[in-house]
C-alpha positions in Angstrom: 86.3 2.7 -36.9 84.1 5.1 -35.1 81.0 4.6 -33.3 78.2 6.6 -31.5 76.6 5.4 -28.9 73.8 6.4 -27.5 72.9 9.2 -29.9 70.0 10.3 -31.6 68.6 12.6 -34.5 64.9 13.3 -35.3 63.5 15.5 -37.5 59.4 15.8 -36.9 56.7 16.3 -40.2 55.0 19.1 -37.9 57.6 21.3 -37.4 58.5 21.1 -41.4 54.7 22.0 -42.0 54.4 25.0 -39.2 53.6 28.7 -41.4 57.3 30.9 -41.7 55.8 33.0 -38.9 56.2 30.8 -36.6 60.3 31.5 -37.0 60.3 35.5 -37.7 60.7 36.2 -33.8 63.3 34.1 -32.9 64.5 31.9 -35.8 68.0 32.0 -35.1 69.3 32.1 -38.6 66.6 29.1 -39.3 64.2 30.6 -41.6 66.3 30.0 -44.9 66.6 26.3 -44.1 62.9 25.7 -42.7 62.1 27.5 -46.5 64.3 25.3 -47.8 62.6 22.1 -46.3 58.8 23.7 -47.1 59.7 23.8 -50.6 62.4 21.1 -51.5 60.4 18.9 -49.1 56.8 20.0 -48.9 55.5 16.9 -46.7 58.7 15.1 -45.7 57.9 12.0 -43.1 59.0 12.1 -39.8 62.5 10.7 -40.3 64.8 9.4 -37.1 68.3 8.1 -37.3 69.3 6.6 -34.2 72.9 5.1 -33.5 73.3 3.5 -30.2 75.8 1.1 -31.5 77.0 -1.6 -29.3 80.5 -2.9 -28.9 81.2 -5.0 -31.6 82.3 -8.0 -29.3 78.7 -7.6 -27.5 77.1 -8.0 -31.4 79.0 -11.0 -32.2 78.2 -12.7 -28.5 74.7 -12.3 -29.2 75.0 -13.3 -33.4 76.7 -16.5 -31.7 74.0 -17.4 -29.2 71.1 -16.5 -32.1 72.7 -19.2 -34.7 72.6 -21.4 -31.4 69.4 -20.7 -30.5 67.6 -20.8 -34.3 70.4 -23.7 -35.3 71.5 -21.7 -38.3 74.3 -23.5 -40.3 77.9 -21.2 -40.1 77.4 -19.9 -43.3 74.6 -18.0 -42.8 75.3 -14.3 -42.8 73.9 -13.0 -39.4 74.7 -9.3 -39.0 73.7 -6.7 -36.5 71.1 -5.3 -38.7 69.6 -8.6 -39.8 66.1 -9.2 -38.0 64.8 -12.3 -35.9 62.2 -12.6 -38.4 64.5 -12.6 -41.0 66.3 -16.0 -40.3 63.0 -17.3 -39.8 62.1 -16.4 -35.5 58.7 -16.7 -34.3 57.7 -14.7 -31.1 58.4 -18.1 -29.1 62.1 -18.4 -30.8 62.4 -14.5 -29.5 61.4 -15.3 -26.1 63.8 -17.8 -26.1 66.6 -15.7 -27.4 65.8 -13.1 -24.9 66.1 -15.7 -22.2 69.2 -16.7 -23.2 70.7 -13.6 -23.7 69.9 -12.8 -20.0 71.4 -16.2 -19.1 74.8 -15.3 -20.7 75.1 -11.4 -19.8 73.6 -11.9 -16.2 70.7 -9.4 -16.7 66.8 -8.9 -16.6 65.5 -7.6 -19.4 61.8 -6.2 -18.8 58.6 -7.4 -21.2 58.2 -3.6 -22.8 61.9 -3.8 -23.6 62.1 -7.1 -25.0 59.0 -6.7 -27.2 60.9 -3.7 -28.6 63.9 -5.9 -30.0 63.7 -6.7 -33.8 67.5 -6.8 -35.1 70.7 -8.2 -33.6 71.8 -4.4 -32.9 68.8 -3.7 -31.0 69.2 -7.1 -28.3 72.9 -6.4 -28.5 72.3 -2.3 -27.9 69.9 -2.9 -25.0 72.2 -5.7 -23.5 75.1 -2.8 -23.3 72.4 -0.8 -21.6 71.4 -2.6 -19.3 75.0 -4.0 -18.0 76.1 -0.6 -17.8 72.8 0.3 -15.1 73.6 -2.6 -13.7 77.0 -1.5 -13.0 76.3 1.9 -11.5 
């Protein structure tokens, strides 16, 4: 199974909508594809695919202490791209969570951070994070 962690691709509307000139100088073979984009794709939306994938043993610790915390039966399917508000979290249910994620990892995790956590991948991404700045 492979994973990436920690990597990143983005792909921005403005540069796809800058004139051809903008490449003639130093396009680096990129004209063809930027043509390519300008006419295939004419107003394509800023797209980013991020993978910071966290150890799959860190994603199951924090499914485990979500179904504790929101007292989901076992057979509820709980996956690291299923959302809090999906199984039915409030903001007060998330705070929780977040507490007791930094309970069971021994971390802090900061207000701006946790208000950026919406899927099981994301708390379990930003506990590997924050573990491994905590071990440096």
């Amino acid at each position: 199974m492979a994973s990436f962690v920690g990597s990143s691709v983005s792909f921005s509307s403005s540069i796809l909508s800058l004139p051809n000139s903008s490449f003639t100088n130093k396009n680096y073979g990129l004209k063809p594809a930027v043509a390519f984009w300008k006419t295939t794709v004419p107003r394509m939306p800023a797209l980013r695919v991020t993978c910071d994938a966290a150890k799959p043993e860190t994603v199951g610790k924090v499914i485990d202490i979500v179904k504790s915390q929101l007292a989901l039966k076992d057979d509820v399917a709980v996956t690291g791209e299923t959302k809090f508000t999906d199984l039915g979290a409030d903001s007060l249910d998330t705070v929780e969570i977040v507490m007791q994620l930094e309970e069971n990892f021994d971390i802090s995790v900061d207000e701006e951070s946790a208000q950026k956590i919406e899927t099981i991948q994301d708390a379990a991404a930003l506990i590997e994070d924050l573990t491994t700045k905590k071990a440096a």
